[in-house]
PDB file of N, CA, C and O in Angstrom, chain B, residues numbered from 101:
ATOM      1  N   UNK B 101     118.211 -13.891  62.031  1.00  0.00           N
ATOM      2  CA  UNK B 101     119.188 -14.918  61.750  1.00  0.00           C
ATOM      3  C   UNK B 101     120.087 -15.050  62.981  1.00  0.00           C
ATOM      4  O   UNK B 101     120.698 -14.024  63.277  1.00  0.00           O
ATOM      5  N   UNK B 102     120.276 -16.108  63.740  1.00  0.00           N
ATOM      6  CA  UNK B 102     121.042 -16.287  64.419  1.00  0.00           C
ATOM      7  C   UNK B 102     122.690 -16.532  64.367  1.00  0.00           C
ATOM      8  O   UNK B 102     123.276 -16.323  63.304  1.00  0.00           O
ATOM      9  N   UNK B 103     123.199 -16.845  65.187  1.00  0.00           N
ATOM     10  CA  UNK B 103     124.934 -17.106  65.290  1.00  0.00           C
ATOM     11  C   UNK B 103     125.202 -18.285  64.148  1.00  0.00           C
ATOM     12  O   UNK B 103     126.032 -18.057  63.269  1.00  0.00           O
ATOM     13  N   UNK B 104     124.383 -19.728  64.179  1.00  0.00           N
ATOM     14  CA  UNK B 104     124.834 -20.429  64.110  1.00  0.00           C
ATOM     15  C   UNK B 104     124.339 -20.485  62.667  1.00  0.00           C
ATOM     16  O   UNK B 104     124.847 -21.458  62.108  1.00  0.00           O
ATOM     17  N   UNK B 105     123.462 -19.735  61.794  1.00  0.00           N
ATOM     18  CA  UNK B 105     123.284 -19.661  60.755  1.00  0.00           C
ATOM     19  C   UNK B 105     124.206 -18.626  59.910  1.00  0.00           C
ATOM     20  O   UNK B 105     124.622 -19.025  58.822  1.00  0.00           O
ATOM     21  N   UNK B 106     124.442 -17.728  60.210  1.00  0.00           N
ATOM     22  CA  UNK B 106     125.778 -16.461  60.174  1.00  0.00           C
ATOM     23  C   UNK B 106     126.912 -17.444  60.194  1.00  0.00           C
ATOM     24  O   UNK B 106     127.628 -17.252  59.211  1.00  0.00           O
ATOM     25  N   UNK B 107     127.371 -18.500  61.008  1.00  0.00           N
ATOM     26  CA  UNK B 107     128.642 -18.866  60.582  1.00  0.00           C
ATOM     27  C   UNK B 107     128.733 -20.210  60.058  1.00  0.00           C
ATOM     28  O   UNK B 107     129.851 -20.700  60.217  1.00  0.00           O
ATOM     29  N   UNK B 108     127.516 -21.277  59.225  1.00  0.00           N
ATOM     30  CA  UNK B 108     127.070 -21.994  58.448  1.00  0.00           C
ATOM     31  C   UNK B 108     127.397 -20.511  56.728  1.00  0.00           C
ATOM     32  O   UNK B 108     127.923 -20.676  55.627  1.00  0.00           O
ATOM     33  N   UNK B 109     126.887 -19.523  57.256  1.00  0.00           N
ATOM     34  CA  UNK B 109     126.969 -19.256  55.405  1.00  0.00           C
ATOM     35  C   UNK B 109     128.386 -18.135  55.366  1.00  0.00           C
ATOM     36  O   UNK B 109     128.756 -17.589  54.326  1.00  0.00           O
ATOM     37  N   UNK B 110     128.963 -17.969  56.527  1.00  0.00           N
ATOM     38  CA  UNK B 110     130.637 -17.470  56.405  1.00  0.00           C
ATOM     39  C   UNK B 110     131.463 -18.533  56.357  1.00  0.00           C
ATOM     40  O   UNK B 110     132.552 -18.284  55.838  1.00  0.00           O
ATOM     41  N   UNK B 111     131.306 -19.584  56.713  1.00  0.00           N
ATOM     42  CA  UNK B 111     132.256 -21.064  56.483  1.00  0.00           C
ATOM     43  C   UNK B 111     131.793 -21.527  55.332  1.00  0.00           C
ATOM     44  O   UNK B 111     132.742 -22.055  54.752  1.00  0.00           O
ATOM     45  N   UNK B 112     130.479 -21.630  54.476  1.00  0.00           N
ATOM     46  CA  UNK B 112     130.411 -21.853  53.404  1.00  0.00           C
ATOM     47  C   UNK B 112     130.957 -21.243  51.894  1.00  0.00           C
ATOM     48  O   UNK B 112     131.258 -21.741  50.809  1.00  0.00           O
ATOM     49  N   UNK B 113     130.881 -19.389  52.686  1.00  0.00           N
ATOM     50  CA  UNK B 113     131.235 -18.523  51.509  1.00  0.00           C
ATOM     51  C   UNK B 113     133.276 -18.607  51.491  1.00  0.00           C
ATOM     52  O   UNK B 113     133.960 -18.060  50.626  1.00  0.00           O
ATOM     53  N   UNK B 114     133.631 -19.129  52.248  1.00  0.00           N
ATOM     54  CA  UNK B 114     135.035 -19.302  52.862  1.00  0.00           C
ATOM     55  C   UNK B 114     135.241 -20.691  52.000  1.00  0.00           C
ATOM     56  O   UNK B 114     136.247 -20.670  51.290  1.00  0.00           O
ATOM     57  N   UNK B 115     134.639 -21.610  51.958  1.00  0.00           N
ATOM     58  CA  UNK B 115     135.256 -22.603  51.816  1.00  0.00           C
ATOM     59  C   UNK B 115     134.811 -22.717  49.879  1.00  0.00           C
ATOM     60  O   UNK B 115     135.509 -23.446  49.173  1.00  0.00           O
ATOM     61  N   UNK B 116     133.760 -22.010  49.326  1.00  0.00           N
ATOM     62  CA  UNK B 116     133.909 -21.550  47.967  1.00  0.00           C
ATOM     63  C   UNK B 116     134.536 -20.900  47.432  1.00  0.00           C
ATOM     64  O   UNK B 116     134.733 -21.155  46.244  1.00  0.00           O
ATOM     65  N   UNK B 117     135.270 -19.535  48.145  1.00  0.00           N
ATOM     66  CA  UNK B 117     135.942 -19.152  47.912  1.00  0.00           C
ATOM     67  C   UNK B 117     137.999 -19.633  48.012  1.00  0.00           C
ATOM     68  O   UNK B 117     139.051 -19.102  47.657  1.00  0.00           O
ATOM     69  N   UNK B 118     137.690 -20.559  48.520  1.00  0.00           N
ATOM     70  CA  UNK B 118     138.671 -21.177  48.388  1.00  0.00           C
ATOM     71  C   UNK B 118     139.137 -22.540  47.847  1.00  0.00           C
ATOM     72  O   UNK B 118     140.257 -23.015  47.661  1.00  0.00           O
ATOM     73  N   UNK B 119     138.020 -22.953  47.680  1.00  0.00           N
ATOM     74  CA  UNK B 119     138.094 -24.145  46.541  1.00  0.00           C
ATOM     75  C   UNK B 119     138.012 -23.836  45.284  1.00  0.00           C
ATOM     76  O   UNK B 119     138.685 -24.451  44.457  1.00  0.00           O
ATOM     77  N   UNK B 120     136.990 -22.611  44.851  1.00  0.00           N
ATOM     78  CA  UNK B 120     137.352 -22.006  43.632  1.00  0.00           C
ATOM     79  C   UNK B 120     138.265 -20.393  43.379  1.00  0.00           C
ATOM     80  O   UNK B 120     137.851 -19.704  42.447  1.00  0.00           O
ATOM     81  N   UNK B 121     139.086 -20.021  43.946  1.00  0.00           N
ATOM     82  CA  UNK B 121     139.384 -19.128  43.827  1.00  0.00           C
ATOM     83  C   UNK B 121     140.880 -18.985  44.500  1.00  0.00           C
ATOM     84  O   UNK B 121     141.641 -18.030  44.348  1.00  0.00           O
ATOM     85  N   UNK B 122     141.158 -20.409  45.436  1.00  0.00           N
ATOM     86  CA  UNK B 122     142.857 -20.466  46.526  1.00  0.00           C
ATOM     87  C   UNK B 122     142.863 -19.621  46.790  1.00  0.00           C
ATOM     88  O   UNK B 122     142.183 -18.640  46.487  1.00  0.00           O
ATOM     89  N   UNK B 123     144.044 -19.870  47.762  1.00  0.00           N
ATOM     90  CA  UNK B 123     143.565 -19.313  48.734  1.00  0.00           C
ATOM     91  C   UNK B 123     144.351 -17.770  49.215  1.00  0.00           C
ATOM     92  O   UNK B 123     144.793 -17.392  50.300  1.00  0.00           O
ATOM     93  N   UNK B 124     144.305 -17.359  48.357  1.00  0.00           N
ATOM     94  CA  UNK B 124     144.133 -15.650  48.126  1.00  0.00           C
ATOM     95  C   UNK B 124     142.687 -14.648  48.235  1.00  0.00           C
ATOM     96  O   UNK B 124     142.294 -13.590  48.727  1.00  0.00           O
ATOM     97  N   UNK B 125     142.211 -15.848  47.370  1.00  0.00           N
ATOM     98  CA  UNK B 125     140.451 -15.274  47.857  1.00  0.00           C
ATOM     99  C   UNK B 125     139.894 -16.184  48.563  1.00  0.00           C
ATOM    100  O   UNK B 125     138.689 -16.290  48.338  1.00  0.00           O
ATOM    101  N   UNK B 126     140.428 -17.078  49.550  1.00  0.00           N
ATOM    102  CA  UNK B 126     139.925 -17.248  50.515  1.00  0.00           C
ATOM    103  C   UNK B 126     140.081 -16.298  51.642  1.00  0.00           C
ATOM    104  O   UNK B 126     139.186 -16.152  52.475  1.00  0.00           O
ATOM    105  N   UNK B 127     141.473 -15.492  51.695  1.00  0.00           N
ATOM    106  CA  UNK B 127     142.369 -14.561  52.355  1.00  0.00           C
ATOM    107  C   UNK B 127     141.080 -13.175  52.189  1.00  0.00           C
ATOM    108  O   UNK B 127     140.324 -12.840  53.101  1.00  0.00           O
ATOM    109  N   UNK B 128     141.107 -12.743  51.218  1.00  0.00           N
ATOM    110  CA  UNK B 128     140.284 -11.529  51.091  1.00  0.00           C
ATOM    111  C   UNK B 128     138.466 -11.690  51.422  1.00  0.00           C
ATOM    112  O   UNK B 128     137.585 -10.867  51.670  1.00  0.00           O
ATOM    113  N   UNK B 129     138.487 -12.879  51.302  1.00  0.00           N
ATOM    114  CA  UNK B 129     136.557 -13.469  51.653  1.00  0.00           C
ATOM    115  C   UNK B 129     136.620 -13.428  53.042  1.00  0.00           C
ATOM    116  O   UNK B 129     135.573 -13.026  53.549  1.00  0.00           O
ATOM    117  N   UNK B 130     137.562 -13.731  53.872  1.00  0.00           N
ATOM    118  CA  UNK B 130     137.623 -13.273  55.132  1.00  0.00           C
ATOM    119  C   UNK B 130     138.203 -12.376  55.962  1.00  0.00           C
ATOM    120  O   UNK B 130     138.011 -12.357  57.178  1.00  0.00           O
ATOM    121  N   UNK B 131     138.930 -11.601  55.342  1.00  0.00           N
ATOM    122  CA  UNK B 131     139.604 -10.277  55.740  1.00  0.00           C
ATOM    123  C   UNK B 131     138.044  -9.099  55.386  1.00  0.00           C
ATOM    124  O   UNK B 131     137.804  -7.990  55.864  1.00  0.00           O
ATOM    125  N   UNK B 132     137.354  -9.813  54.520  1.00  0.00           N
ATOM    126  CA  UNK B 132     136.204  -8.514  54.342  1.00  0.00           C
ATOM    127  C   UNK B 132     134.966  -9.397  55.331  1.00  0.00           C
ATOM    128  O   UNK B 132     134.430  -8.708  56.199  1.00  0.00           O
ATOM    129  N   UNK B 133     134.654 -10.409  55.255  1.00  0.00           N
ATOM    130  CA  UNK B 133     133.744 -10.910  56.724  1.00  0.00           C
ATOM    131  C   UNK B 133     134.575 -10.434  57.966  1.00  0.00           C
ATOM    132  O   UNK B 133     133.825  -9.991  58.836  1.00  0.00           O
ATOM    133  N   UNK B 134     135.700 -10.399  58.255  1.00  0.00           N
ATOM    134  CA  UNK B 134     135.918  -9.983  59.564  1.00  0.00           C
ATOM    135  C   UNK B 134     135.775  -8.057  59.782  1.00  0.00           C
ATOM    136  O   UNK B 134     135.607  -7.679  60.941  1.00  0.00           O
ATOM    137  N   UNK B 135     135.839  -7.145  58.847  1.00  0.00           N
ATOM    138  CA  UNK B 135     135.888  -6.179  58.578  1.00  0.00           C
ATOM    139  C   UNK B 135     134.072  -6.037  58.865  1.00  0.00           C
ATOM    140  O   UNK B 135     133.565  -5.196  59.608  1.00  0.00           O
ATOM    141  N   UNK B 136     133.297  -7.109  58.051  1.00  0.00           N
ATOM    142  CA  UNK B 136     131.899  -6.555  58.086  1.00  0.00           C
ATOM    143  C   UNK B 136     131.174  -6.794  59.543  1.00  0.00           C
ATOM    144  O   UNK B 136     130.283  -6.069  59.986  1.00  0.00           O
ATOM    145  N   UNK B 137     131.936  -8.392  60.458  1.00  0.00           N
ATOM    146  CA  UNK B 137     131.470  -8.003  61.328  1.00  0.00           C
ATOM    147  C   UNK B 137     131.747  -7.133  61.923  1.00  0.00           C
ATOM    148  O   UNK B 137     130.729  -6.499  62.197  1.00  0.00           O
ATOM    149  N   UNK B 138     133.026  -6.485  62.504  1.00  0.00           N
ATOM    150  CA  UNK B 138     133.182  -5.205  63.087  1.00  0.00           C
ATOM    151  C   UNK B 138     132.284  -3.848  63.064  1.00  0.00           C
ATOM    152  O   UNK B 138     131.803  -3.231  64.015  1.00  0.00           O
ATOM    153  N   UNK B 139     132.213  -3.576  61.632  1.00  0.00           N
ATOM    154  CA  UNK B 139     131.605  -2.610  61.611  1.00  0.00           C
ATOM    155  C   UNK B 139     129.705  -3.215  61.687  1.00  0.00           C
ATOM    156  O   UNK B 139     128.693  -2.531  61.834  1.00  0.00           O
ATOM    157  N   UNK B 140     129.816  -4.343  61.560  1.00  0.00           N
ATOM    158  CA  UNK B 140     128.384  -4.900  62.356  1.00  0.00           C
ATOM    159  C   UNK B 140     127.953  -4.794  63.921  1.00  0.00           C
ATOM    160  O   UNK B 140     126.852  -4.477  64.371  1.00  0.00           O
ATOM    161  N   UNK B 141     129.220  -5.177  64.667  1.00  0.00           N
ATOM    162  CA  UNK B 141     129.106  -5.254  65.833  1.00  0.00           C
ATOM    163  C   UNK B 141     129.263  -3.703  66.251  1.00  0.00           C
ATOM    164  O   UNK B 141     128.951  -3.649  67.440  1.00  0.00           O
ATOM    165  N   UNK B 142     129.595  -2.483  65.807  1.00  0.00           N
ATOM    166  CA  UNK B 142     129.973  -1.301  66.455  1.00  0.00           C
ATOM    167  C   UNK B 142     128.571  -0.443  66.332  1.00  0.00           C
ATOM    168  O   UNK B 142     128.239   0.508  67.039  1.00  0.00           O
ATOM    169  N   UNK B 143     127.760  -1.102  65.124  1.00  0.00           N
ATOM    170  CA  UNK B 143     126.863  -0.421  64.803  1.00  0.00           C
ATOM    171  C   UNK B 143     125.220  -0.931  65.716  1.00  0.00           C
ATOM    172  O   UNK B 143     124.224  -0.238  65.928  1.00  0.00           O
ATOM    173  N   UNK B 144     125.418  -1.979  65.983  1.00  0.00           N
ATOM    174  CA  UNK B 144     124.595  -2.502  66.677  1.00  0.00           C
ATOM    175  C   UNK B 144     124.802  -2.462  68.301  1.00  0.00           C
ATOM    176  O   UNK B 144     123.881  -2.642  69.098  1.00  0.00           O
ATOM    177  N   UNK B 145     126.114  -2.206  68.648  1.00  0.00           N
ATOM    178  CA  UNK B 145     126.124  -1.911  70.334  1.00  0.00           C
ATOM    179  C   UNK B 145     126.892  -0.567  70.325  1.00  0.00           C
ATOM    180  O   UNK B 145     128.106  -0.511  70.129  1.00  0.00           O
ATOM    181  N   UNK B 146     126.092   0.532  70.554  1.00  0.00           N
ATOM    182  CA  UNK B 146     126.908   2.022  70.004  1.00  0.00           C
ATOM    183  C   UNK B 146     128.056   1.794  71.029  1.00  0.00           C
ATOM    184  O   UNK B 146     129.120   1.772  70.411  1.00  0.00           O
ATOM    185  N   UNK B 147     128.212   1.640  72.188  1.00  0.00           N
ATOM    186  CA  UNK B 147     129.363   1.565  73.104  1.00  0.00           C
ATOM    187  C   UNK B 147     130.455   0.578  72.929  1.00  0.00           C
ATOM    188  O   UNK B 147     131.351   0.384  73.751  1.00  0.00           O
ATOM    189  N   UNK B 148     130.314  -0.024  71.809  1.00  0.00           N
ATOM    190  CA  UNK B 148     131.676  -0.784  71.689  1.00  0.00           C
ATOM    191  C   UNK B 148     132.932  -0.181  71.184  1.00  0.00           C
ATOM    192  O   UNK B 148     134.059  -0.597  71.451  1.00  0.00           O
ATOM    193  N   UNK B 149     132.615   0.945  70.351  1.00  0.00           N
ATOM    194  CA  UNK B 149     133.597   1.746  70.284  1.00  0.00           C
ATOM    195  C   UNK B 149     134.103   2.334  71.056  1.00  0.00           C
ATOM    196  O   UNK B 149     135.326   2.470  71.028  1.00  0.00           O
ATOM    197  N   UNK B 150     133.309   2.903  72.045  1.00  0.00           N
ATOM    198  CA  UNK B 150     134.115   3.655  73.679  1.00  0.00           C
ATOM    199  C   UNK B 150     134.864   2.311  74.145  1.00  0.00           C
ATOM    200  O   UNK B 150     135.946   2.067  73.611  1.00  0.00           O
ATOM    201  N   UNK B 151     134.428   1.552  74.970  1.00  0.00           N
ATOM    202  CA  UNK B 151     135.086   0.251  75.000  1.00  0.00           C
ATOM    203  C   UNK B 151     136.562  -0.320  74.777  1.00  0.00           C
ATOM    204  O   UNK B 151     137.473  -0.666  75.529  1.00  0.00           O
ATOM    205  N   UNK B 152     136.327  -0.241  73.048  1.00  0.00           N
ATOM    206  CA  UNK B 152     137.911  -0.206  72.441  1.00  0.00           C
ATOM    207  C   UNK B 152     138.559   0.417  72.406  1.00  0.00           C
ATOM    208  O   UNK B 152     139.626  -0.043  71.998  1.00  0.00           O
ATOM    209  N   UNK B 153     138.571   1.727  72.711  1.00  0.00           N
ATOM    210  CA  UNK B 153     139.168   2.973  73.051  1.00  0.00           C
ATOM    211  C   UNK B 153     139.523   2.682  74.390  1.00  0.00           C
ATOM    212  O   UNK B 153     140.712   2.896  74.627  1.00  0.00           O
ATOM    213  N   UNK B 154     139.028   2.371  75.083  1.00  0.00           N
ATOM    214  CA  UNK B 154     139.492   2.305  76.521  1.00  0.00           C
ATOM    215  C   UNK B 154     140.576   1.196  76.456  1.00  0.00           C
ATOM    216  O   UNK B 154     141.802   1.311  76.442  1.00  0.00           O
ATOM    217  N   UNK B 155     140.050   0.455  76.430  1.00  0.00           N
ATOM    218  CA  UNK B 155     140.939  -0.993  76.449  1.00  0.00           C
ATOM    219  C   UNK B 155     142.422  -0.243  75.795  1.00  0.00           C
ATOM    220  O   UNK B 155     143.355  -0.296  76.597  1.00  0.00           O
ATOM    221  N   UNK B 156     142.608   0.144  75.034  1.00  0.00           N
ATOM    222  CA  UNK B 156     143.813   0.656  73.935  1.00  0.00           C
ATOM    223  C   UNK B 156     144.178   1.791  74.664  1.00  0.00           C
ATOM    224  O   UNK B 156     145.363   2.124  74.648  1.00  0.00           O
ATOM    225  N   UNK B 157     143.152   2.610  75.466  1.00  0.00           N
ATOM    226  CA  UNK B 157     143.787   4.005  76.333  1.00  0.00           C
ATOM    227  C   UNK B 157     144.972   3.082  77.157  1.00  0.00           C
ATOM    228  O   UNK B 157     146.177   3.319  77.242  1.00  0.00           O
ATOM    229  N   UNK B 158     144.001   1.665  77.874  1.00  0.00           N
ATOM    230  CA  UNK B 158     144.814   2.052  79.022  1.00  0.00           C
ATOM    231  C   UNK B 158     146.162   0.557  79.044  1.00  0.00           C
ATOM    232  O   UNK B 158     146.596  -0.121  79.975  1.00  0.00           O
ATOM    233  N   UNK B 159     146.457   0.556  77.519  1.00  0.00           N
ATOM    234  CA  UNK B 159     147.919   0.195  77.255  1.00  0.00           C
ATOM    235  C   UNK B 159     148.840   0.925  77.176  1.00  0.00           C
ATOM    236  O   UNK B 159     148.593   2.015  76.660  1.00  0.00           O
ATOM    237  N   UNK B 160     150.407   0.640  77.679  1.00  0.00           N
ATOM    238  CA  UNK B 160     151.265   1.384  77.631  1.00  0.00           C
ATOM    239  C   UNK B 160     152.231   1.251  76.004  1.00  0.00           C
ATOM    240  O   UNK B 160     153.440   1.484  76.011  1.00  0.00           O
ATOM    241  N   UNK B 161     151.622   0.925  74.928  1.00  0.00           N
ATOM    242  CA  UNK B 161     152.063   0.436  73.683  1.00  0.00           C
ATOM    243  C   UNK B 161     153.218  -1.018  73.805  1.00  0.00           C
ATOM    244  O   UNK B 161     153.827  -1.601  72.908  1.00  0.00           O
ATOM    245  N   UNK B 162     153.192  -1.208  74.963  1.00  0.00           N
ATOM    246  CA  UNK B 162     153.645  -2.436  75.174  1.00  0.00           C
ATOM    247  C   UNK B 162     152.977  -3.835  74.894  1.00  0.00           C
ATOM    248  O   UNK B 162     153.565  -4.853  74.527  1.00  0.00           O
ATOM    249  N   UNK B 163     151.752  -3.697  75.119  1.00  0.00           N
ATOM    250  CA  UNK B 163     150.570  -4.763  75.064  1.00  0.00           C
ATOM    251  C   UNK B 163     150.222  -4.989  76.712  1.00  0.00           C
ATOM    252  O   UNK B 163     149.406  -5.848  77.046  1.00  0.00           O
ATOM    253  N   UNK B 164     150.937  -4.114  77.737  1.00  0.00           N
ATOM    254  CA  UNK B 164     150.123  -4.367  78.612  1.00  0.00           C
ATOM    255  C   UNK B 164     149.786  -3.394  79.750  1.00  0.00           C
ATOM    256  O   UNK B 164     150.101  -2.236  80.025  1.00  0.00           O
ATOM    257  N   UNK B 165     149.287  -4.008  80.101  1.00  0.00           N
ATOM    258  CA  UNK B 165     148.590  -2.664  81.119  1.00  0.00           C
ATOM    259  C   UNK B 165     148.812  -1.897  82.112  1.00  0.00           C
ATOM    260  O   UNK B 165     149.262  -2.277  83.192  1.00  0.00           O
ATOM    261  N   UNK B 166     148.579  -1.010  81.885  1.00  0.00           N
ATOM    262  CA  UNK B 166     148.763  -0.069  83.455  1.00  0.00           C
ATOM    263  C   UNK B 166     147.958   0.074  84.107  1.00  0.00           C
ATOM    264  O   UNK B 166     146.790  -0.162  83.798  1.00  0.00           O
ATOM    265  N   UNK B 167     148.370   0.542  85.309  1.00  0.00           N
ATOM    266  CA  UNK B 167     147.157   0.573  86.456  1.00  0.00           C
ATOM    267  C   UNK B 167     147.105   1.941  86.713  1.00  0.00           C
ATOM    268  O   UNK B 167     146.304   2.385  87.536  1.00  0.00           O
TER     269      UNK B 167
END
């Protein structure tokens, strides 16, 4: 399944869930698609987790970076 079929049936399950359900469970239909891709995307490129770790090492809790 490609990209553009993945976000044909997350804009579809989004927009049922919010025509029948407002948009509270439209809120939670995509707070758990964004949750599933994550743990989609971490599981399928093992190094994206080192990655995000880095990126976040090398903030100073400011939002920006050090050198």
């Amino acid at each position: 399944m490609d990209r553009s079929q993945v976000g044909v049936l997350a804009g579809t399950a989004l927009g049922f869930a919010g025509w029948f359900g407002g948009f509270g469970a439209f809120l939670v239909v995509a707070l758990c698609g964004a949750a599933g891709w994550a743990v989609g995307h971490v599981l399928e490129d093992p190094d994206a987790r080192q990655r995000l770790w880095d990126r976040v090492d090398r903030t100073n809790g400011s939002g920006r970076r050090t050198r």
